[in-house]
N, C-alpha and C positions, 0 to 999 in steps of 0.2 A: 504494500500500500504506500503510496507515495505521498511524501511530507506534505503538506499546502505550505506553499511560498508566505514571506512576509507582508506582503500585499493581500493576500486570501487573509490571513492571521487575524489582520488589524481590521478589516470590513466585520471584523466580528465585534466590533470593539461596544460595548455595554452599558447602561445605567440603570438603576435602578426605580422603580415607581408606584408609589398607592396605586388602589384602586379608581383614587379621584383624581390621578394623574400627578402627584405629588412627587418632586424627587429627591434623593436619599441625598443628604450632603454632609459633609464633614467639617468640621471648624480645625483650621489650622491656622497661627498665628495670628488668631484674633478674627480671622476671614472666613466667610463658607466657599468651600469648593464641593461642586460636582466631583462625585465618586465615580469613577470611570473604570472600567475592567477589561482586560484584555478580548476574553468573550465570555458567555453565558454561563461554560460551564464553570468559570470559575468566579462565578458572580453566586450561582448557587451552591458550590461551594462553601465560599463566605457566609453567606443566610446562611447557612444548615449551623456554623458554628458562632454566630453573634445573633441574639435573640433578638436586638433592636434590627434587626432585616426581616423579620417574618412577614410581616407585613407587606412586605414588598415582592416587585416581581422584576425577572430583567426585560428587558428591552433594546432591538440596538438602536444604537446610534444613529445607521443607515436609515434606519425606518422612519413612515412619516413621521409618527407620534415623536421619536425622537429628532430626529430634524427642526420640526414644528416646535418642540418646547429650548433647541438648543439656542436658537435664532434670539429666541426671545431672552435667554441666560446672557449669551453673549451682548445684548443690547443696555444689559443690568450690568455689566463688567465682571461677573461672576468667574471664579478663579476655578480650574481646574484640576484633580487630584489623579493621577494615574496607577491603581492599587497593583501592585505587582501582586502574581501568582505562585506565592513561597510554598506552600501546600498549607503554612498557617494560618492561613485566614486572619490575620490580623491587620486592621484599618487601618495602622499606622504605615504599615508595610506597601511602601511606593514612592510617589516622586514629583513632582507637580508637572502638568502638562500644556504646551500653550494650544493657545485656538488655530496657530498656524498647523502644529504637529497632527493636534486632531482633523483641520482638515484635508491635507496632503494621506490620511489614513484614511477617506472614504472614498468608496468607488464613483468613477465621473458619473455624471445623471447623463443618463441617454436622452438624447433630443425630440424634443416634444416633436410625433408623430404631422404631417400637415392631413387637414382636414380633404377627404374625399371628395371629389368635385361632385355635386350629382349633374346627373346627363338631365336635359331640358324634356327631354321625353316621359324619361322617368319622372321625374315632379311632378306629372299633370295628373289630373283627377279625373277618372274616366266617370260620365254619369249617364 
């Protein structure tokens, strides 16, 4: 089975969120950052060993909901946390990450499809 490249890797890349769409953040030097994870599995990981995650579920990044909520972090200047994957599951364990890193790690959006012409025939209303 062959490895997935460091580009596959990072499209994994994770956070975590309530039910009401809320996301998991960490206080570091006075700051909150977004908790970010390599990928899923090791977001659940984490939850299975810090109680204050149960509540939560991951999400990636790529995705709208993630997209959609990061736009709006980044517009609030919210600081980023990059939890490395020790096998301990511990919060502290990682490194902080910029908005550049994260997004040079998400895969390019493929280009909005053009609309299908329709034929002048086809449109008509037969009555």
């Amino acid at each position: 089975m062959a490895m997935p490249n460091k580009a596959n890797r990072m499209n994994q890349l994770t956070i975590m969120r309530r039910a009401n769409g809320e996301l998991f953040t960490l206080t570091r030097d006075g700051r909150e950052h977004l908790a970010v994870w390599p990928n899923p599995e090791g977001a659940l990981r984490c939850k299975a060993r810090n109680p204050e995650l149960l509540v939560f579920v991951p999400s990636l990044v790529a995705s709208p909901f993630g997209q959609k909520n990061l736009a709006h972090l980044r517009t609030e200047d919210m600081e980023l946390f990059f939890l490395t994957d020790t096998g301990d599951a511990r919060l502290r364990d990682g490194r902080k990450m910029s908005w550049t890193e994260l997004d040079e790690s998400l895969p390019a959006s493929p280009p909005r499809a053009a609309a299908k012409p329709v034929r002048a025939d086809a449109a008509r209303v037969k009555s």
